[in-house]
C-alpha positions in Angstrom: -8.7 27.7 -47.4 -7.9 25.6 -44.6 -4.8 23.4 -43.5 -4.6 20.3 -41.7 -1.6 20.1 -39.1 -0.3 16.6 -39.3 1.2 15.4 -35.9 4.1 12.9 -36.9 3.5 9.8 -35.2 6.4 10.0 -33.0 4.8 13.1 -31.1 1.4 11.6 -30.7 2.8 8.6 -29.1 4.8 10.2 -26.3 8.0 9.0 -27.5 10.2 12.2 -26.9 8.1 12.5 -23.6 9.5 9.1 -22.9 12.9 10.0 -24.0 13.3 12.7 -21.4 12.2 11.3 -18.6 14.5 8.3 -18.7 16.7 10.8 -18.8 15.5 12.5 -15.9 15.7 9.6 -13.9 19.0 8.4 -14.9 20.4 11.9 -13.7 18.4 11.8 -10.7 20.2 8.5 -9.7 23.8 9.6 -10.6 23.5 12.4 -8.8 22.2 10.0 -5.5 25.0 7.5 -6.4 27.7 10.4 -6.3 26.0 11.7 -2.9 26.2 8.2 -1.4 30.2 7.3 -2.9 31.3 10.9 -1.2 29.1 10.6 2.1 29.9 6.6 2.7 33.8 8.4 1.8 34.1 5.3 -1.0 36.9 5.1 -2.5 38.4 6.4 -5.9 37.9 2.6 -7.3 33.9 3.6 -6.9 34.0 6.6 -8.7 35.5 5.2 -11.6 33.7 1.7 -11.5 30.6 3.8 -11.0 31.0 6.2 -13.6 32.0 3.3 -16.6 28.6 1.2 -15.4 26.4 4.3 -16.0 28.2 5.6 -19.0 27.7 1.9 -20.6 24.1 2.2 -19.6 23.3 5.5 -21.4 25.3 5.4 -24.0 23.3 1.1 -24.9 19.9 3.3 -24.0 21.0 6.8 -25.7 22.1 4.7 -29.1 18.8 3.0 -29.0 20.1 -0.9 -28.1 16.7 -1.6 -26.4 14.3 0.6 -27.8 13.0 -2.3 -30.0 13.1 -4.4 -26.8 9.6 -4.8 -24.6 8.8 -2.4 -21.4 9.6 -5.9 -19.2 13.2 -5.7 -20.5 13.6 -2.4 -20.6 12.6 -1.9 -16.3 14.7 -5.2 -15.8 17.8 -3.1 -17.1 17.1 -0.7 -14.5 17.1 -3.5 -12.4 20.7 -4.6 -13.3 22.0 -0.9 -12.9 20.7 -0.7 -9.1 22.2 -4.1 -8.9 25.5 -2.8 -10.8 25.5 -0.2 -8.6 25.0 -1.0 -5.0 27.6 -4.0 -6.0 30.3 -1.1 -6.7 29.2 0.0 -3.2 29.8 -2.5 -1.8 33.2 -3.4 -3.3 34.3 0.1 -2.5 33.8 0.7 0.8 36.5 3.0 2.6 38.9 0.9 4.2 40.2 1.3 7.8 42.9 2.9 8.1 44.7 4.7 11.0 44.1 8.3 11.7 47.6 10.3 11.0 49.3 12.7 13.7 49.1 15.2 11.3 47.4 15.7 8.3 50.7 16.9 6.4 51.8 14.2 3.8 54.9 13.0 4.6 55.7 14.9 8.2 59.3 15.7 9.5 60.3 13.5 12.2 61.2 14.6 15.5 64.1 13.8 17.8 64.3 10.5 19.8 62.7 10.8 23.2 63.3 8.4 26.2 60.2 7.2 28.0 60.5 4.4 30.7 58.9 1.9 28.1 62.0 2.5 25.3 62.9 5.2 22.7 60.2 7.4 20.3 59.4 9.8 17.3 56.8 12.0 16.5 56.4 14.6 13.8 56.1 18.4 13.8 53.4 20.1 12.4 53.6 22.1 9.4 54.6 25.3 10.3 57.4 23.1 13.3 56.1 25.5 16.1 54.8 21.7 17.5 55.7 18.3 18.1 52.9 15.5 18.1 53.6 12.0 19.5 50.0 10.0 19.0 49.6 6.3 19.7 51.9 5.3 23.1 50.9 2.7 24.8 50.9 3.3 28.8 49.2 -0.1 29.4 48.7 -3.5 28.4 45.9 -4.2 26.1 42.9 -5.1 28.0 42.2 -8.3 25.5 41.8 -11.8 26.4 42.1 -12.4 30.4 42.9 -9.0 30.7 39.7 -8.0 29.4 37.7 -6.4 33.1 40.7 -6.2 34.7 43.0 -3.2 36.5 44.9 -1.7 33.5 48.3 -3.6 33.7 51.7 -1.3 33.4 52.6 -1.2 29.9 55.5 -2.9 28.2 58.9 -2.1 27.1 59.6 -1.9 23.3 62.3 -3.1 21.3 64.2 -0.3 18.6 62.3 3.3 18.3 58.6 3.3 18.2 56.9 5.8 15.1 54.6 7.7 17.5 52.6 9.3 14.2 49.5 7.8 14.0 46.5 7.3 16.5 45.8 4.2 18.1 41.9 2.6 17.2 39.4 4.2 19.4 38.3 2.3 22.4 35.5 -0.9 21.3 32.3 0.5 20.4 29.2 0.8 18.1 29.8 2.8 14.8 27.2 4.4 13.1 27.6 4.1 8.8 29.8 6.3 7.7 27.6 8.3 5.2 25.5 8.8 9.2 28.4 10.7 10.6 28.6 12.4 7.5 24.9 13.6 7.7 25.5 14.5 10.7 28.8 16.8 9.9 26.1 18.4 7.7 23.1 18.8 9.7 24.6 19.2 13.1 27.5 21.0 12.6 27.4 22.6 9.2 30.9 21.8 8.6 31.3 18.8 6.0 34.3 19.3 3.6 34.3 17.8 0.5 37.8 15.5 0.2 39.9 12.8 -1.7 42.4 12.6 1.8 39.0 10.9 3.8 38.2 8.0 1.9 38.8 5.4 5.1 37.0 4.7 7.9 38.7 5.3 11.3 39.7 1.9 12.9 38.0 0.6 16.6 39.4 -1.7 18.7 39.6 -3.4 22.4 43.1 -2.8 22.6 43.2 1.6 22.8 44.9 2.1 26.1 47.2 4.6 24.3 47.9 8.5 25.1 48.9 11.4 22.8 50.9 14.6 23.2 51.1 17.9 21.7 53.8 20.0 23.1 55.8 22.9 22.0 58.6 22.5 19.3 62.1 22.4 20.7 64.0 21.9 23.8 61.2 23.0 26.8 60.7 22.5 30.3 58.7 22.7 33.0 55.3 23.5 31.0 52.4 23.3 32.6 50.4 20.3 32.0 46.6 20.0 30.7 45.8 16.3 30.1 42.6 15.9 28.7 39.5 13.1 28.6 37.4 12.8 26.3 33.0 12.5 26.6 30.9 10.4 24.8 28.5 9.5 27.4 31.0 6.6 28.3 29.9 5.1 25.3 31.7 6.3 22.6 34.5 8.8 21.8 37.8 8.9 20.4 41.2 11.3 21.1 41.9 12.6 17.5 39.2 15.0 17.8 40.1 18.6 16.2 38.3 20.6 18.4 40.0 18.9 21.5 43.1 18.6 20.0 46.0 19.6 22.1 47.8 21.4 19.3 46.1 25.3 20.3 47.2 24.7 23.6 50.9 23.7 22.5 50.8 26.9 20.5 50.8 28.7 24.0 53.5 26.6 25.7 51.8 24.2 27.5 51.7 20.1 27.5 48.7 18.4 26.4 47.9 14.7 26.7 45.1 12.9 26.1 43.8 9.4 26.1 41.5 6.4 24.9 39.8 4.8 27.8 37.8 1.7 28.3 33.8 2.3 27.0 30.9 1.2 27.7 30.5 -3.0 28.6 34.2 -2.8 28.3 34.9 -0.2 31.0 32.2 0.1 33.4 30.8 -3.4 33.6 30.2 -4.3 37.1 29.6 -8.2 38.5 30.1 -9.7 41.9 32.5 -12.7 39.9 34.9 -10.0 39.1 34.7 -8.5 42.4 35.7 -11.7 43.7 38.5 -12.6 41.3 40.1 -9.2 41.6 43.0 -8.6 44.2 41.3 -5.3 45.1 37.8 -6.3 45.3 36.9 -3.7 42.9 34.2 -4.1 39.4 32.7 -2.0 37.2 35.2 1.3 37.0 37.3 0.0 34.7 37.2 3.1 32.4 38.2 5.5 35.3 41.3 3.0 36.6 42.0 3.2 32.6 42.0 7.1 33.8 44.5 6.7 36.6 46.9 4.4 34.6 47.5 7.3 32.4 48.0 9.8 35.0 50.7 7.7 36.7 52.4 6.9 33.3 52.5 11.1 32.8 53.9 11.4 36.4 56.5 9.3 35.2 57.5 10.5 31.9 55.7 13.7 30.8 59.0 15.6 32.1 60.7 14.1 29.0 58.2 15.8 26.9 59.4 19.5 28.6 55.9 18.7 30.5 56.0 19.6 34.7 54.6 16.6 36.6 54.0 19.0 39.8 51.8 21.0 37.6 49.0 18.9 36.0 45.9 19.9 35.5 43.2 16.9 34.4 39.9 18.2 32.1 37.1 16.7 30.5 34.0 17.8 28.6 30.8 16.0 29.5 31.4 12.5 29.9 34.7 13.0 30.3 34.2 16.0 32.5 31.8 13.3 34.9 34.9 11.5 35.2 36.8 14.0 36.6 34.7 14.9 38.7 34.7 11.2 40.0 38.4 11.1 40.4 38.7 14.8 42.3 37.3 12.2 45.0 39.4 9.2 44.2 42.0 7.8 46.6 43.3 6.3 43.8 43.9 10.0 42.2 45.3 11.8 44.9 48.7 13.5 44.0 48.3 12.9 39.8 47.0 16.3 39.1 46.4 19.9 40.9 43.5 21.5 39.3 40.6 20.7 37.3 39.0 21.7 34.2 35.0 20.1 34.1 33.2 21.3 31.1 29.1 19.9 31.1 28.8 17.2 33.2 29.6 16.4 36.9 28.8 13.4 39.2 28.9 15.4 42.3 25.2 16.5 43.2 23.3 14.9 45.6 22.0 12.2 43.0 24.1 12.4 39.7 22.0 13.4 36.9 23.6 11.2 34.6 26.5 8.6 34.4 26.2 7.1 38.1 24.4 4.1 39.3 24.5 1.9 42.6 26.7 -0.9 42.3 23.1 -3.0 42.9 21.8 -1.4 39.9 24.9 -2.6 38.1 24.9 -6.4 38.9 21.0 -6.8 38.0 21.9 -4.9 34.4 25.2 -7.5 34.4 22.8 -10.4 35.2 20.5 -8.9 32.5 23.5 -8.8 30.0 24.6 -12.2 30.5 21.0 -13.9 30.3 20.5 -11.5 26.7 24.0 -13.0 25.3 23.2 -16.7 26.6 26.5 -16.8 29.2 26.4 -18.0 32.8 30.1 -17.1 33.7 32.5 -14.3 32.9 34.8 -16.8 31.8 32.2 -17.4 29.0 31.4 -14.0 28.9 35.5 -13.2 28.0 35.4 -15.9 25.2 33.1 -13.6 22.9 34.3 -11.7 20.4 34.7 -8.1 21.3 31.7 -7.6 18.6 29.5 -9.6 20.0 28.9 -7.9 22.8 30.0 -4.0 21.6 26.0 -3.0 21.6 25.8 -3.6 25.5 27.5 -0.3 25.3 24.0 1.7 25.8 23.5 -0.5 29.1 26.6 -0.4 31.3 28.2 3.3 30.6 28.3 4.6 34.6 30.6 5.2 36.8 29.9 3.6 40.5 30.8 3.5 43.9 32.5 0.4 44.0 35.0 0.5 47.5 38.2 0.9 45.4 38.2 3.4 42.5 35.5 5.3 44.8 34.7 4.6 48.6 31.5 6.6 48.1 29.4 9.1 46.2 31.5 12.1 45.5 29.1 14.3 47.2 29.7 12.2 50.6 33.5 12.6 49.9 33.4 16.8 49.7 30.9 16.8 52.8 33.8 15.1 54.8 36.5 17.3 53.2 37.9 14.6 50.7 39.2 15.6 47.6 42.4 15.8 45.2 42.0 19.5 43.2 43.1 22.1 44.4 41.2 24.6 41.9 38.6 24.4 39.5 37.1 26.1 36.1 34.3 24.6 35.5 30.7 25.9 34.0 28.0 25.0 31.2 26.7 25.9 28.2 23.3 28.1 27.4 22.1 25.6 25.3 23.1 22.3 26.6 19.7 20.4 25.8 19.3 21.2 22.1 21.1 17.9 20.9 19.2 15.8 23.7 15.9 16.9 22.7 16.8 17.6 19.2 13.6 14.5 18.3 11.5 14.9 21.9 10.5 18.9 21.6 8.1 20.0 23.6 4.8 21.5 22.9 2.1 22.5 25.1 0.5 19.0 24.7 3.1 17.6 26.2 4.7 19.9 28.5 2.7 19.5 31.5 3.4 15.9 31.0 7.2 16.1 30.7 7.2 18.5 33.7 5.7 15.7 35.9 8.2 13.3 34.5 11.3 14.8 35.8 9.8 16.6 38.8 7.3 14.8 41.8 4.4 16.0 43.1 4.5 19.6 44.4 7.6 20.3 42.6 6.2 19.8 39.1 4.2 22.4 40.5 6.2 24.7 41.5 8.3 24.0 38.0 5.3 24.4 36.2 4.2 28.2 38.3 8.1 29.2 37.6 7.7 28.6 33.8 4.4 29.1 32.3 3.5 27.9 28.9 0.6 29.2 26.9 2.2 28.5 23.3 3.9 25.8 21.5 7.3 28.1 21.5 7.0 28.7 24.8 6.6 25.1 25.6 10.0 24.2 23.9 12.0 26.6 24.9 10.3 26.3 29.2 11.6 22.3 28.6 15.0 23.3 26.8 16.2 25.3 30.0 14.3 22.7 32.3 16.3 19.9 30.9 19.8 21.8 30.5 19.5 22.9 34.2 18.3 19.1 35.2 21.0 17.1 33.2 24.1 19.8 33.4 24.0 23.3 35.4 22.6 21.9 38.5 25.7 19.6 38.8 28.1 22.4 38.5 26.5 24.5 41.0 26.6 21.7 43.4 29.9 21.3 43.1 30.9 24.9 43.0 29.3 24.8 46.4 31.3 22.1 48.2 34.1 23.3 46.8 33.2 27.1 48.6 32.8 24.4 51.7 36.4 23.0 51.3 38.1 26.7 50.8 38.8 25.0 46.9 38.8 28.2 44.6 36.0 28.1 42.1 36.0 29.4 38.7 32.1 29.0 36.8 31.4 30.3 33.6 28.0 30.2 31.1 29.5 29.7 27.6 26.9 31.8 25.2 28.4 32.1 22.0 26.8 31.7 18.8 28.5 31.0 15.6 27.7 29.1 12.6 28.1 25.3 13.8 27.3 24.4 17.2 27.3 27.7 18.9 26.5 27.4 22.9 25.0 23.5 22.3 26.4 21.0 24.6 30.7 20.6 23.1 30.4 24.0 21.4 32.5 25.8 23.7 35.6 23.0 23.2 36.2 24.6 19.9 37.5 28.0 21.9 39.0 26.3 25.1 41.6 24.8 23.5 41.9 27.7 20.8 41.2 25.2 17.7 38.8 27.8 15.9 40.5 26.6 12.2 42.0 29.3 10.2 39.7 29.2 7.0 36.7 28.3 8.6 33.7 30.7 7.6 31.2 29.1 10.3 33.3 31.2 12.7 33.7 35.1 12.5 36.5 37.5 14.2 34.5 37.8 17.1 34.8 34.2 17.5 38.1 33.8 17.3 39.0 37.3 19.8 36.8 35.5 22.4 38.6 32.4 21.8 41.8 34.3 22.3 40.2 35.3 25.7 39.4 31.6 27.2 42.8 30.2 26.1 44.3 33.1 28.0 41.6 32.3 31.1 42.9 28.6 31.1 46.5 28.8 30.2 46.6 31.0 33.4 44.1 28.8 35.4 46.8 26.0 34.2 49.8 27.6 35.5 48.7 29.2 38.4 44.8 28.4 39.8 43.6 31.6 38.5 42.3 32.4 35.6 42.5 36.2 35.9 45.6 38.0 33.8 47.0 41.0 32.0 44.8 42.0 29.2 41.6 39.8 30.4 38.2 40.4 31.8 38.3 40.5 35.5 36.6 36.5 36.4 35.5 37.0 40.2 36.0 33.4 41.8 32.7 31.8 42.7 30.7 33.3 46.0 28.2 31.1 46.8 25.9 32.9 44.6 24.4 32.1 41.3 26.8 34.6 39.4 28.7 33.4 36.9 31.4 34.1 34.3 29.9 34.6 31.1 31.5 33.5 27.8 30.0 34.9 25.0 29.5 38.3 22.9 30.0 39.9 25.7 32.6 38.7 29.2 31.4 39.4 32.4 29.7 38.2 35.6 26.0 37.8 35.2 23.3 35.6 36.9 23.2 32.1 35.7 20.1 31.7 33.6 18.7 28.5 35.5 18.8 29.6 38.9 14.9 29.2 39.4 15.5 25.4 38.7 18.4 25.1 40.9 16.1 26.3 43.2 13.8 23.7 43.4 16.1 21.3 42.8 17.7 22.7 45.8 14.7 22.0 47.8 13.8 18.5 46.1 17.9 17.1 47.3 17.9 18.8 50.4 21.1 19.9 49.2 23.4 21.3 51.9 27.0 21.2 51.1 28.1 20.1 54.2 27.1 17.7 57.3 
């Protein structure tokens, strides 16, 4: 005897099928609407907004309110939950807020300090073994007729200034928020979930303010590290952790660093501001931004326990460009005694990157004006700081403009000019990555690429030095091409005029991998300034003993010009050869990985490090 199944009706039509995949998609899209409220750092206000708008649109679609309604209706309430949605976005953006000395809630206070402006606090850190002072002003703000002109001394104050929060970061572009926070997750592995981050760090024209970490308590004569920061002149800020001035503090030194003038703001160049200026000078605004800070630490830093005799100015790759620049400044001379140049210099023959002829500059000025509809600079200072922020790409190098710099730095060490009296300075294994990160090459490419950078015969030679006959091959030939064009070949230029100029030499090859950037272009910041953080599983014990290492190598270097000390690997000071200290799983001298390209290179300049 047979049976019929009966399918109930509701089964045959699909319904349950239905069912689920509205739910599907309605946990799909909460789940991408709670990604986007934590990336874009939203606020609270969002979450709960949010999660009332989607718990009133399941619970009307879970209880059935517009099943009996048609398909049209039901895809136009999807409609009005995107809409619902993206409107809490928007009403829920982080605000700006300013970036706290400390992240302790509620920091101790320090004593009153006396600076030649008027009286200031800081706070301590947690644990009171340092003081932090963020957000002093050591010139006017560079806004309104001030705007392209020499940094002007900065004013007294009235009562005790709060020094405990950072000043805005110098006028530039800002990428979305939930960007940077993609990028904390791709690039540096390091994103950290929080409810103390929901607020967007503020920007602003008016940042010519310095910070200082120094020891807690009653200290003096501490050497001195004071620090700029890269960004390819273009963008940057001094709150940074892995710069911050807090590891060094930890070993009794002074650290200050500053925001400086950016892009169109600090290194626009035109022949009407060379005229209206008392010195004749345009387009180095950024570097005299520089100077004003050294001259305010000459002046005051002693009240922080910091030496003024004892200063020693460091940067990391477009900040490191800019002290290479000012080792050959007139301007400089007597503000600092050594020099600390992490992945970028100005000194070879022809500057890789952040230099251009002051010609160059007043055709891209010309350029500028004609794109933002101005014939003067007094029209030109009328717009709005915002208006003319994304210029920023087009005027971020430093030039030789008869004031700030007489001429190239490499023309200043051939004739024996310069301010340093020792250097540590060296580059990274893997400073292309980031660069090339979206331009890899392959072997379709490579040949091509090659002939780009290099001109006729040397291309060849390039080409003979690093064969290709695989893809792999091809990207990892134009990863050491490019990091030895666009970094190392600059350092080894300048270890040489130093050499020339009996200036002590320290160079290093930073090679240490770890869990976020490892030996990329910045990675090595992280251990120079011994800001490895405590909990941080991206970095392992060998990380943070090698760390221990190069704070010890430059809180010697600081004190005394050497970087050699009880308890560290012997760091021979540079020969003229292409050894160099490495700084990695293993410390030692070994042969700097680029030295074929330096080689033609060599040849291409001419280079000779003197007349």
């Amino acid at each position: 005897m047979s049976h019929r199944v009966t399918v109930p009706t509701e089964k045959r039509t699909g319904r349950p099928a239905g069912k689920t995949a509205w739910r599907v998609c309605f946990g799909v899209l909460t789940a991408l609407f709670a990604a986007v409220l934590e990336l874009g750092k939203h606020t609270l206000a969002g979450w709960g907004i949010g999660a009332a708008v989607l718990g009133a649109f399941y619970a009307l679609r879970a209880r059935g309110g517009l099943k009996q309604k048609g398909r049209g209706v039901r895809l136009l309430s999807w409609g009005g939950l995107l809409a619902a949605l993206a409107a809490v976005l928007w009403v829920s953006r982080p605000p700006v807020r300013p970036v706290p000395a400390v992240a302790e809630k509620d920091p101790e206070v320090t004593g009153v300090i006396h600076v030649a402006q008027g009286d200031l606090t800081g706070v301590y850190t947690k644990d009171r073994a340092v003081e932090v002072y963020t957000g002093i002003p050591y010139a006017q703000p560079p806004v309104g007729e001030l705007r392209w002109k020499e940094p002007q001394p900065a004013k007294s104050w009235d009562g005790i200034l709060a020094a405990d929060r950072f000043a805005p970061m110098s006028m530039q572009t800002q990428n979305a928020v939930i960007y940077s926070s993609l990028a904390q997750i791709i690039g540096y592995h390091d994103y950290q979930i929080s409810l103390k981050d929901n607020y967007r760090e503020p920007v602003s024209e008016d940042s010519l303010y310095l910070n200082i970490w120094k020891p807690a308590g009653n200290v003096s004569g501490c050497p001195v590290l004071v620090y700029v920061h890269g960004g390819s002149l273009q963008t940057g800020q001094p709150w940074y952790a892995d710069y911050s001035g807090e590891g060094l503090a930890r070993q009794g030194c002074v650290v200050v660093n500053m925001g400086y003038r950016l892009g169109i703001f600090g290194f626009f160049a035109d022949p009407e501001l060379a005229a209206e200026s008392l010195n004749g000078t345009t387009g180095n605004y950024g570097l005299l931004d520089q100077i004003e800070a050294l001259r305010w630490v000459q002046e005051n830093i002693a009240a922080f326990g910091g030496d003024p005799g004892n200063v020693t100015l460091a940067g990391e790759s477009a900040g490191s460009a800019c002290v290479t620049a000012l080792c050959t400044s007139p301007l400089a001379k007597g503000l600092f005694r050594r020099v600390l140049a992490e992945s970028s210099t100005v000194t070879a023959p022809e500057p890789a990157h952040s230099f251009r002829s002051l010609a160059d500059a007043f055709k891209a000025a010309e350029e500028t004006k004609e794109r933002l509809g101005v014939r003067s600079i007094e029209e030109l200072r009328a717009l709005p700081a915002e208006k003319i922020a994304g210029e920023l790409s087009v005027h971020h190098h430093i030039t030789v403009d008869g004031y700030v710099l007489t001429e190239t730095p490499f023309r200043s060490y051939q004739k024996g000019i310069h301010n340093e009296e020792a250097q540590l300075q060296g580059y990274n294994r893997e400073e292309a990555a980031p660069f090339i990160l979206f331009g890899q090459a392959n072997l379709k490419n490579y040949e091509e690429k090659i002939r780009r950078a290099f001109p006729g015969t040397y291309a060849d030679e390039v080409l003979a030095l690093y064969p290709a006959s695989t893809d792999a091959e091809a990207k990892r030939n134009w990863a050491d091409i490019y990091s030895a064009v666009l970094f190392s070949y600059g350092h080894r230029c300048w270890a040489r005029q130093a050499a020339q100029n009996g200036i002590p030499a320290y160079t290093y090859l930073f090679t240490k991998t770890n869990g976020r950037l490892g030996c990329w272009h910045s990675g090595e910041e992280v251990y120079f300034y011994g800001n490895i953080p405590a909990g941080s599983r991206l970095y392992d014990e060998a990380d943070r003993d090698l760390s221990r290492i190069i704070t010890g190598y430059v809180v010697n270097f600081m004190k005394t010009g050497d970087p050699n000390g009880e308890g560290l690997p012997a760091w021979p000071a540079f020969n003229g050869s292409e050894t160099v200290q490495e700084l990695g799983e293993t410390v030692g001298p070994q042969t700097s990985p680029f030295a074929p390209v330096h080689e033609v290179l060599d040849r291409m300049y001419q280079f000779r490090a003197e007349e």
